[in-house]
C-alpha positions in Angstrom: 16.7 -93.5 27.8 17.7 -92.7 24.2 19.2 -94.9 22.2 22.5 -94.1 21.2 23.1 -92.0 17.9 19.1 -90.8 18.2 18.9 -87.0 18.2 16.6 -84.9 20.4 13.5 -84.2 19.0 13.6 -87.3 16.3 11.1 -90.4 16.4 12.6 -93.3 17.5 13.5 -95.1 14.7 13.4 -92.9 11.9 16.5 -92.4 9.4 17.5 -89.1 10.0 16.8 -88.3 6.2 13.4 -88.3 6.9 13.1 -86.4 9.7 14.2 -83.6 8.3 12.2 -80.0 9.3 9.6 -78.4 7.6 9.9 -75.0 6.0 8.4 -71.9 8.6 6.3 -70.7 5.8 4.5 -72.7 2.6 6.3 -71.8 -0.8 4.1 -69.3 -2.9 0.5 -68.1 -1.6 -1.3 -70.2 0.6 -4.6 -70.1 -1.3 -3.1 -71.0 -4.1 -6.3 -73.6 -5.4 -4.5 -74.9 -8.7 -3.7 -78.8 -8.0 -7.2 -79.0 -6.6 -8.5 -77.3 -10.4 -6.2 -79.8 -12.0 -7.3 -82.7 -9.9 -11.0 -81.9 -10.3 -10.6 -81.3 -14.4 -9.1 -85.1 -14.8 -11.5 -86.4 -12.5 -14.4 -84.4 -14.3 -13.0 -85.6 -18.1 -12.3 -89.4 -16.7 -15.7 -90.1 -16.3 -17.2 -93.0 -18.0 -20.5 -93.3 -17.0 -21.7 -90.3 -18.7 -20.6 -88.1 -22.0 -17.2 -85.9 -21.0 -16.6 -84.8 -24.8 -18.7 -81.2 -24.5 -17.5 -80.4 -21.0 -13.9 -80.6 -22.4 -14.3 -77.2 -24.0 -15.4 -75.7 -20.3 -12.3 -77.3 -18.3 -9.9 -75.8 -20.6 -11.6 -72.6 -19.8 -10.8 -73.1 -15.7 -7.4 -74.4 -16.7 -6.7 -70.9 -18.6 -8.2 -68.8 -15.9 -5.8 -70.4 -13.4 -3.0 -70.2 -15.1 -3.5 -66.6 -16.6 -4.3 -65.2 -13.0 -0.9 -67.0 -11.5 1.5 -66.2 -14.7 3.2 -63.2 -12.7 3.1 -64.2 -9.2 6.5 -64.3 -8.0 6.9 -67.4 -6.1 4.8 -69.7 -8.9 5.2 -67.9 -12.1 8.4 -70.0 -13.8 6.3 -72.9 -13.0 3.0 -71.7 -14.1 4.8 -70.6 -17.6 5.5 -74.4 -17.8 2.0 -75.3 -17.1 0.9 -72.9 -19.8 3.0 -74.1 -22.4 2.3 -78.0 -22.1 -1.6 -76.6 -22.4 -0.8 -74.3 -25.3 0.9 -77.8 -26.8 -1.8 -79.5 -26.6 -5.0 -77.1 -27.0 -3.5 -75.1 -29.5 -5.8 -76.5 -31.7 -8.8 -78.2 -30.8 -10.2 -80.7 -32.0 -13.5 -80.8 -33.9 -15.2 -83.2 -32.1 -14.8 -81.5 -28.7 -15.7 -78.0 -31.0 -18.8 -80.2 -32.4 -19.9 -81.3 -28.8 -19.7 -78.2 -27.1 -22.1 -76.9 -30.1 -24.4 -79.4 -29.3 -24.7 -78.4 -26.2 -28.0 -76.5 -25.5 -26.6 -74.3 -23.1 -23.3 -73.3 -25.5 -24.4 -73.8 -29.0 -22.2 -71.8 -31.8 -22.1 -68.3 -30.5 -21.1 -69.7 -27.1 -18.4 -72.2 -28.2 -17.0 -69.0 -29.7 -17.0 -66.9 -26.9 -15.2 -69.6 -25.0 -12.4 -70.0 -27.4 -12.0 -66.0 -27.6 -11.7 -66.2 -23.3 -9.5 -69.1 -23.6 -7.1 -67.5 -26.2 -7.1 -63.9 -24.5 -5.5 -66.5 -21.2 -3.2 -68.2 -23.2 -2.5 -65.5 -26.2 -3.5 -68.1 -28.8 -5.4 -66.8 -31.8 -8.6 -69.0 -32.3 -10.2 -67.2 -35.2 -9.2 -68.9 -38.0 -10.2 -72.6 -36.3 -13.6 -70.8 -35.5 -14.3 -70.0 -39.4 -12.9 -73.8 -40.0 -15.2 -75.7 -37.2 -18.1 -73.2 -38.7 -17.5 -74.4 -42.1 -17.1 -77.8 -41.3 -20.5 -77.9 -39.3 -23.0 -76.3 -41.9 -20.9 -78.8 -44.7 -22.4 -81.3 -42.1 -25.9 -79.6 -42.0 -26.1 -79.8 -46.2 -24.8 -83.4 -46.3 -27.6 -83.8 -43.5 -30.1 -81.6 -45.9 -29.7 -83.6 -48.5 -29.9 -86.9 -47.3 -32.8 -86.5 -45.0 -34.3 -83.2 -46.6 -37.1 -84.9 -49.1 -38.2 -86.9 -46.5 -41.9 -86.2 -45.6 -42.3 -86.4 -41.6 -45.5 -88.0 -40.4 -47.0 -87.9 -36.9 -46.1 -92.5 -36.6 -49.3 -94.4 -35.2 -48.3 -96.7 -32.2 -48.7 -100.5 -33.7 -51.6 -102.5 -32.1 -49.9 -105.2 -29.7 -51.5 -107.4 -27.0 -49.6 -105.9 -23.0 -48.2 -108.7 -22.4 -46.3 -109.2 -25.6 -43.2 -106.7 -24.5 -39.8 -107.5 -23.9 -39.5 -106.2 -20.4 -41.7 -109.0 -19.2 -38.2 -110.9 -20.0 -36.0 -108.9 -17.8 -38.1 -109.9 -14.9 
């Protein structure tokens, strides 16, 4: 027997605010990946047991691609334009230690941070050419002040000090 005021089809118990239906079809396309993307980026820049600062450079990239590839789709478009402007806010200009890392990077270097910033500003229409002159600047002002503090110094091949096996510190961690 149903209680009285419970609808047919309706859990027992439920307010009928929350069994309300579901739509027939999902809004936008269904293979639509892009909360995954952003989920994945904070998770992959949270990290703190290892060095997030030169894979920074490489999420914005995804983050453009996504957005740049949904800009004009009907059902997600006004929302994606939202998207793109809160990343355009705050990647406008990026900073130079994430510029720095990413040039550090043995796989990206100089040439490749470049290349990066010219894909991510052809996604988000953001001109990156006068930052790349400024982060190139900046770096080889960092090479000379590097030059001349450790240029005159005469590198020798160092001779391992005699000591006794016994007489390391790991023997303490035991």
């Amino acid at each position: 027997m149903k209680e009285e005021g419970q609808a047919a089809g309706k859990r027992p118990g439920r307010p009928a605010r929350l069994a309300r239906k579901r739509p027939a079809r999902p809004v936008g396309p269904a293979c639509w990946t892009g909360p995954q993307i952003f989920y994945n980026v904070t998770v992959t820049l949270s990290g703190v047991y290892y060095p997030t600062s030169s894979q920074t450079i490489h999420q914005i990239v995804k983050m453009s691609e996504l957005l740049n590839s949904y800009r004009e789709d009907e059902h997600l478009g006004a929302a994606v334009v939202v998207m793109e402007t809160k990343l355009k806010k705050y990647w406008a200009n990026i900073p130079l230690l994430y510029a720095l890392s990413a040039i550090i990077d043995p796989m990206v270097k100089l040439s490749g941070l470049e290349v990066l910033l010219e894909f991510i500003g052809i996604n988000l229409s953001i001109d990156y050419s006068e930052q790349i002159t400024d982060i190139r600047t900046k770096l080889f002002k960092i090479f000379r002040i590097y030059e001349t503090r450790f240029g005159n110094i005469d590198i020798r091949q160092s001779t391992r000090p005699e000591t006794e096996p016994k007489q390391t510190s790991w023997s303490l961690l035991k």
